[in-house]
Structures are given as structure tokens and as C-alpha cells.
Backbone bond lengths (Angstrom), bond angles and torsions (degrees), N, CA, C in turn:
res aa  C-N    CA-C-N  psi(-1)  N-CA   C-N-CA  omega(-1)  CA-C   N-CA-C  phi
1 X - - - 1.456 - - 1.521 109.53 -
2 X 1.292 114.57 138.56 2.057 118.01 157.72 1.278 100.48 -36.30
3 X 1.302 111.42 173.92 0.901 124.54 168.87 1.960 113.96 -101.08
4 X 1.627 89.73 -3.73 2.136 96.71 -172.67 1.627 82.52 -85.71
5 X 1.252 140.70 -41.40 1.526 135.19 163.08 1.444 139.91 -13.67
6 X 0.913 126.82 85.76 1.477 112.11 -177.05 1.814 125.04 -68.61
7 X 1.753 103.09 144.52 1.308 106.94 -156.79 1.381 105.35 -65.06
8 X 1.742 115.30 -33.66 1.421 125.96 -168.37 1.367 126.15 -58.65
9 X 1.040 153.06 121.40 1.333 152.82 143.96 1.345 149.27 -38.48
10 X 1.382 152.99 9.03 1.104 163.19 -120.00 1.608 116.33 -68.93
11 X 1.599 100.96 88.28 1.453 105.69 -173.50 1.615 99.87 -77.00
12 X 1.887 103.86 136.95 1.266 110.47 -171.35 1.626 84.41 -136.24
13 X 2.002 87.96 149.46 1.262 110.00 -179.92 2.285 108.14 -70.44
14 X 1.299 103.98 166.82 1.544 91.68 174.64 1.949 96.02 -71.22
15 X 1.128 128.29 -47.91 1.661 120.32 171.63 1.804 107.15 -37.58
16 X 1.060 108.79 -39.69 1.726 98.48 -161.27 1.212 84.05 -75.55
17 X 1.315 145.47 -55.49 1.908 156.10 -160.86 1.297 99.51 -45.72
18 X 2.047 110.72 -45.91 1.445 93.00 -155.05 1.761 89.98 -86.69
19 X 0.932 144.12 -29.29 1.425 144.08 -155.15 1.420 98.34 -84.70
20 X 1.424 140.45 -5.70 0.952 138.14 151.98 1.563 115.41 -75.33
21 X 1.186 101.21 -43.80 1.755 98.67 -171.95 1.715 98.06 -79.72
22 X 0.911 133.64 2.18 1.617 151.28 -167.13 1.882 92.66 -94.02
23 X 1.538 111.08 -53.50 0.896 135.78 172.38 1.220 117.53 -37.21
24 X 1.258 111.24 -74.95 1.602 135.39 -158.92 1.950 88.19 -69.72
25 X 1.204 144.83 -17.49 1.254 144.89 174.39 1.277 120.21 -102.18
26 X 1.395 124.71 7.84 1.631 148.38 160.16 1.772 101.51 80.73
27 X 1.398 97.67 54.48 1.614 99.44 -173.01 1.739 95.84 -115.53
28 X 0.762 135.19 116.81 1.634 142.36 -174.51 1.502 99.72 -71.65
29 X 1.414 133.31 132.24 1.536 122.46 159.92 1.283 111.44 -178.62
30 X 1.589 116.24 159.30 1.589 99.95 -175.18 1.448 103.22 -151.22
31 X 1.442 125.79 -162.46 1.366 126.60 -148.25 1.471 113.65 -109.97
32 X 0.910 115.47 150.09 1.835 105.12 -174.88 1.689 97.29 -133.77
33 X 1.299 92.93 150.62 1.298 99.81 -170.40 1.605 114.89 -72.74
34 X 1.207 125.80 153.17 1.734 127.92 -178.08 1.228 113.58 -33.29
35 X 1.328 149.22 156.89 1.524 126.96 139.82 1.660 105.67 94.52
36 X 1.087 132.57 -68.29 1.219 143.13 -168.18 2.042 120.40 -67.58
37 X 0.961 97.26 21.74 1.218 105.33 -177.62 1.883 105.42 -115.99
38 X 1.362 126.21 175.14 1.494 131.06 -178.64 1.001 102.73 -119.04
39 X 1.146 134.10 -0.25 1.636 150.12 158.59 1.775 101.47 -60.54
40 X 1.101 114.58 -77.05 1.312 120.06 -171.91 1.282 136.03 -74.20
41 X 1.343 120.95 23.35 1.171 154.87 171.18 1.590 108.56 -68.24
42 X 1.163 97.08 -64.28 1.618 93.93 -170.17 1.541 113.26 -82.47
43 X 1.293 109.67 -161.34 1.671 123.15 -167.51 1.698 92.59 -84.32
44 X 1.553 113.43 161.02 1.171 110.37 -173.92 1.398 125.78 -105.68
45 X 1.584 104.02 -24.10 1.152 122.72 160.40 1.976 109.32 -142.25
46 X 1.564 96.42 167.36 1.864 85.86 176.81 1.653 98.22 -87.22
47 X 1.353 85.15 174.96 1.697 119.43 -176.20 1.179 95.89 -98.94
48 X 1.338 161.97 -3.86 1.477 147.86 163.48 0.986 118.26 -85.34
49 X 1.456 141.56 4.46 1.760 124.35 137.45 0.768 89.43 -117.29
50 X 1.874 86.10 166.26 1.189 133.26 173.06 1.285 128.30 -58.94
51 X 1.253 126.10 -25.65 1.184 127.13 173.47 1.862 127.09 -66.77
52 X 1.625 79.95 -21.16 1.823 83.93 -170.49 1.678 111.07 -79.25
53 X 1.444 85.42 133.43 1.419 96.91 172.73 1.674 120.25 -53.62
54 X 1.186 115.33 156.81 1.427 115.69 172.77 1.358 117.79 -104.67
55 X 0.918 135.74 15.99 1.752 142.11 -145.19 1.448 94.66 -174.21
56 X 1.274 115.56 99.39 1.560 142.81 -169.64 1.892 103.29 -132.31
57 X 1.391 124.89 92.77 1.332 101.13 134.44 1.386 149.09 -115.23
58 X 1.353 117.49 -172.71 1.382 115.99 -155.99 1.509 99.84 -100.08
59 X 1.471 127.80 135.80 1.013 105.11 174.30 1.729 104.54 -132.81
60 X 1.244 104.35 15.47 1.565 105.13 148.68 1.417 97.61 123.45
61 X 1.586 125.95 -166.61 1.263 122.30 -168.07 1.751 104.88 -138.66
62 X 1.015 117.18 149.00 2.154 139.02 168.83 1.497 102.07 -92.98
63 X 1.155 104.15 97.60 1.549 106.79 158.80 2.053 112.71 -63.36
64 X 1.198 104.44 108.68 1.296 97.66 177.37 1.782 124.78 -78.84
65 X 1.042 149.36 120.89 1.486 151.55 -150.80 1.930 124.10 -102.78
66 X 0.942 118.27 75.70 1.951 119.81 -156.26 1.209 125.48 111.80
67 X 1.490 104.65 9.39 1.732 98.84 -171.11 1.742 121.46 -124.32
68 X 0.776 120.69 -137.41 1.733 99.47 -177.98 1.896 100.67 -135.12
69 X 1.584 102.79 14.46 1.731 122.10 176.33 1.565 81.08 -113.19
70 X 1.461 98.64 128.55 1.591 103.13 164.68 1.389 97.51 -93.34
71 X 1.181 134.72 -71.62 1.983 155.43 166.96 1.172 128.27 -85.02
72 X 1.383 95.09 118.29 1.635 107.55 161.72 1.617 118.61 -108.72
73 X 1.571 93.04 111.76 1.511 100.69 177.36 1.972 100.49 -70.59
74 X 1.341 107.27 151.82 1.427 120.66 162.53 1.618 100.73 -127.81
75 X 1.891 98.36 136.57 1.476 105.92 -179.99 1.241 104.94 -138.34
76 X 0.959 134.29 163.54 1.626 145.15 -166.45 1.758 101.99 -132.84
77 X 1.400 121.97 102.49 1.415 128.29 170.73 1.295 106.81 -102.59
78 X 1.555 104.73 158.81 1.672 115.70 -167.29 1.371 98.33 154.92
């Protein structure tokens, strides 16, 4: 590494990534913890096609702040 480099690292969740880039476009919003939302309660997609994946996780929700989206769920399929 330079030495103009900093040594530190700042591991960020994919929620903290997107609320930054949310950020950088003057959109206010922030991170909610796993689980704790009424969003993520239910199933994520149906089981009657074929297309849907079976292996869905949750990786939590963006409270959005002024806009007419209260939540953004983020999910990880595969």
C-alpha cells in the first residue's frame, strides 16, 4: 500500500452500500435490522412456477425517508 492509503478497512453490509449509493443521489435512508420488519414475514416468492428459485435469503430491509416507498426489502436468490 502508499503510504496516502489508509490502513483501515470498513467492512460494509450490502444495506449500508445501498443507502450510501441512495445517498450519493440525495435520497435519505437507513438500515434495519434482519427479521424485525412486517415485510419479511411472509414467503418471498410462490412455489407454483418453475422459475422460482427455492433458496431465498433475507438480508434485511432500507427504511426509505420522504418518499412514497416506505421499505426496501433486499434478498439474495440462488
Amino acid at each position: 500500500m502508499h503510504d496516502s492509503e489508509p490502513d483501515t478497512i470498513v467492512l460494509k453490509s450490502k444495506n449500508e452500500e445501498f443507502c450510501d449509493m441512495l445517498k450519493a443521489i440525495d435520497v435519505e435512508a437507513t438500515t434495519k435490522e434482519i427479521a424485525t420488519d412486517q415485510v419479511e414475514k411472509g414467503d418471498y416468492y410462490s412455489r407454483y412456477f418453475v422459475q422460482t428459485p427455492r433458496m431465498v435469503t433475507n438480508k434485511g430491509c432500507i427504511e426509505i425517508k420522504n418518499s412514497n416507498i416506505d421499505v426496501v426489502q433486499i434478498i439474495q436468490k440462488g
